[in-house]
C-alpha positions in Angstrom: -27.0 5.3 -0.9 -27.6 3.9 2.6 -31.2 2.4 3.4 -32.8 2.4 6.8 -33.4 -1.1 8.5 -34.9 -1.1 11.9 -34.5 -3.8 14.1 -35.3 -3.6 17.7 -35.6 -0.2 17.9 -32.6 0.6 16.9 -32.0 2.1 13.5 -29.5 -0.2 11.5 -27.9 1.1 8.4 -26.7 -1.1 5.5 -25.3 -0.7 1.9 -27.7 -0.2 -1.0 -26.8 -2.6 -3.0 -28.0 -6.3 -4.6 -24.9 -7.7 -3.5 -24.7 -8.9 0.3 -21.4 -9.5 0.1 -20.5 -6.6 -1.1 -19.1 -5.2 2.1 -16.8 -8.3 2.9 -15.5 -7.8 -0.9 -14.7 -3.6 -0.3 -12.7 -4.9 2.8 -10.8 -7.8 1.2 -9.8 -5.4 -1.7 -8.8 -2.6 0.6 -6.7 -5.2 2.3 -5.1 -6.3 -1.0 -4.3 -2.7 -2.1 -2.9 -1.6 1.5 -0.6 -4.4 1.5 0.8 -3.8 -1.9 1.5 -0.3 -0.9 3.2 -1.4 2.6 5.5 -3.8 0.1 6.0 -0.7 -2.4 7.3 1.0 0.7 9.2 -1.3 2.0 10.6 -1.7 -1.0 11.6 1.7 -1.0 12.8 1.9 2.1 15.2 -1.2 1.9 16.8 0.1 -1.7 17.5 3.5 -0.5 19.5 2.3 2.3 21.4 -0.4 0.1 21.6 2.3 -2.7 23.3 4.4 0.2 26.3 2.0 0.4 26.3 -0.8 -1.9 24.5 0.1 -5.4 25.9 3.6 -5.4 29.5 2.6 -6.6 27.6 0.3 -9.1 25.2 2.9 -10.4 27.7 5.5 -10.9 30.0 3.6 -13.1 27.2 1.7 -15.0 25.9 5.8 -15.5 22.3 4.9 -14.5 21.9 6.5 -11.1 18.9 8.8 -12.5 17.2 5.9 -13.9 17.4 4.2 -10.3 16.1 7.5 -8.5 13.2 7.9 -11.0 12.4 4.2 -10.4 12.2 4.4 -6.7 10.3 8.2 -6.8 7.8 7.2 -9.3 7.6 3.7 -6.6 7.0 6.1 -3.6 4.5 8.6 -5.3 2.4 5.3 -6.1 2.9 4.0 -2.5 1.1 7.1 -1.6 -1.3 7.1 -4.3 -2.3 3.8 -2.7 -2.9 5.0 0.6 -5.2 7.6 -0.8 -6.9 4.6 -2.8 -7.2 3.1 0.2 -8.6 6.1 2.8 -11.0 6.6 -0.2 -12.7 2.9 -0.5 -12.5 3.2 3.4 -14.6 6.3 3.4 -16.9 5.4 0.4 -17.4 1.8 1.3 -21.2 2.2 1.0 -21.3 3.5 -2.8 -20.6 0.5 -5.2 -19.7 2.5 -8.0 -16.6 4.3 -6.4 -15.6 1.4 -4.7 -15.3 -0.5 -8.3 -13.4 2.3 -9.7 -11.5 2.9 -6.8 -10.3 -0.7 -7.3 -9.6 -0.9 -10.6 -7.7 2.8 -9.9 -5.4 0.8 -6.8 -4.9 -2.3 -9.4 -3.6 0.4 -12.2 -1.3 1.4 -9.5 -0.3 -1.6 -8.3 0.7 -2.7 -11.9 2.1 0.3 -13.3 4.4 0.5 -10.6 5.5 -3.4 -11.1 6.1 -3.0 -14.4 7.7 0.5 -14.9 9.8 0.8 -11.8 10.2 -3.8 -12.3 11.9 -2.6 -15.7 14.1 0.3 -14.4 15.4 -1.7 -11.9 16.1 -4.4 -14.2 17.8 -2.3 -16.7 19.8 -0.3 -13.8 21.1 -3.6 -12.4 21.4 -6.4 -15.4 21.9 -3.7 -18.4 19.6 -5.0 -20.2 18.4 -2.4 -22.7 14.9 -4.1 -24.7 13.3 -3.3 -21.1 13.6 -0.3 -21.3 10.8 -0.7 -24.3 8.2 -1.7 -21.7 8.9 1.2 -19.3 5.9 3.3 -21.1 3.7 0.7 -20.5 3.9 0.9 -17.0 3.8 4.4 -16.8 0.2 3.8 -18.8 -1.0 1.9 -16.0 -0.2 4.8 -13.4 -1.7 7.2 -15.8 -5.1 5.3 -16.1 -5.0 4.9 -12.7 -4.9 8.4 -12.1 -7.8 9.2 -14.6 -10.0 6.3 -12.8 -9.4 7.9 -9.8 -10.5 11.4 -11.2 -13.3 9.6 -12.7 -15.0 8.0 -9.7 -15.3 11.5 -8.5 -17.0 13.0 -11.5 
């Protein structure tokens, strides 16, 4: 809710909240959450072209070519996620409560992605198979994202 301050003659409006520096905090942690997502896609952006002529040769005899495209999908879906994370805390910068969610929605993101797509690319490139253990729990972390999202809406 926004409340009404006047101040000389003009009609001011500030967030409802106990916190003053609440509004410096919404902006820092949109910050935060657009920069991981310009990283996510840069990311994505970098390994497609490098998949395109170096990794392909690599990933087609080590077999894991579809592990490598799921890594870098499930990495671009979350990039976008973000943005939307981030338009939304841009637009509902005033309400406290789906800013916080909003937050802790872009963090699940943020996470989930580092850990599931982290361990994909980790088991396309090194082999190593235990990794692929703590795959799920990254995809957890973009799931609970995706319900805190939902949930600062209902």
């Amino acid at each position: 809710m926004l409340t009404k301050e006047a101040s000389s003659g003009e009609a001011i409006y500030i967030p409802a909240t106990e916190d003053a520096s609440f509004v410096s905090m919404t902006k820092i942690r949109y910050e935060i959450l657009y920069s991981g997502r310009c990283c996510f896609r840069a990311f994505r952006r970098g390994t497609r072209r490098i998949w395109a002529h170096a990794l392909r040769a690599m990933l087609d005899a080590s077999g894991r070519t579809a592990t490598f495209e799921t890594a870098v999908k499930y990495q671009f879906y979350h990039a976008m996620a973000l943005v939307l994370v981030g338009l939304l805390m841009h637009t509902f910068g005033n309400n406290a409560t789906i800013v916080k969610l909003l937050n802790w929605s872009g963090y699940s993101f943020l996470g989930g992605v580092i850990v599931f797509s982290g361990s994909l690319y980790i088991l396309c490139f090194t082999g190593v198979t235990w990794l692929g253990a703590i795959t799920p729990i990254g995809g957890l972390g973009m799931i609970v994202g995706w319900a805190l999202l939902l949930w600062a809406f209902l």
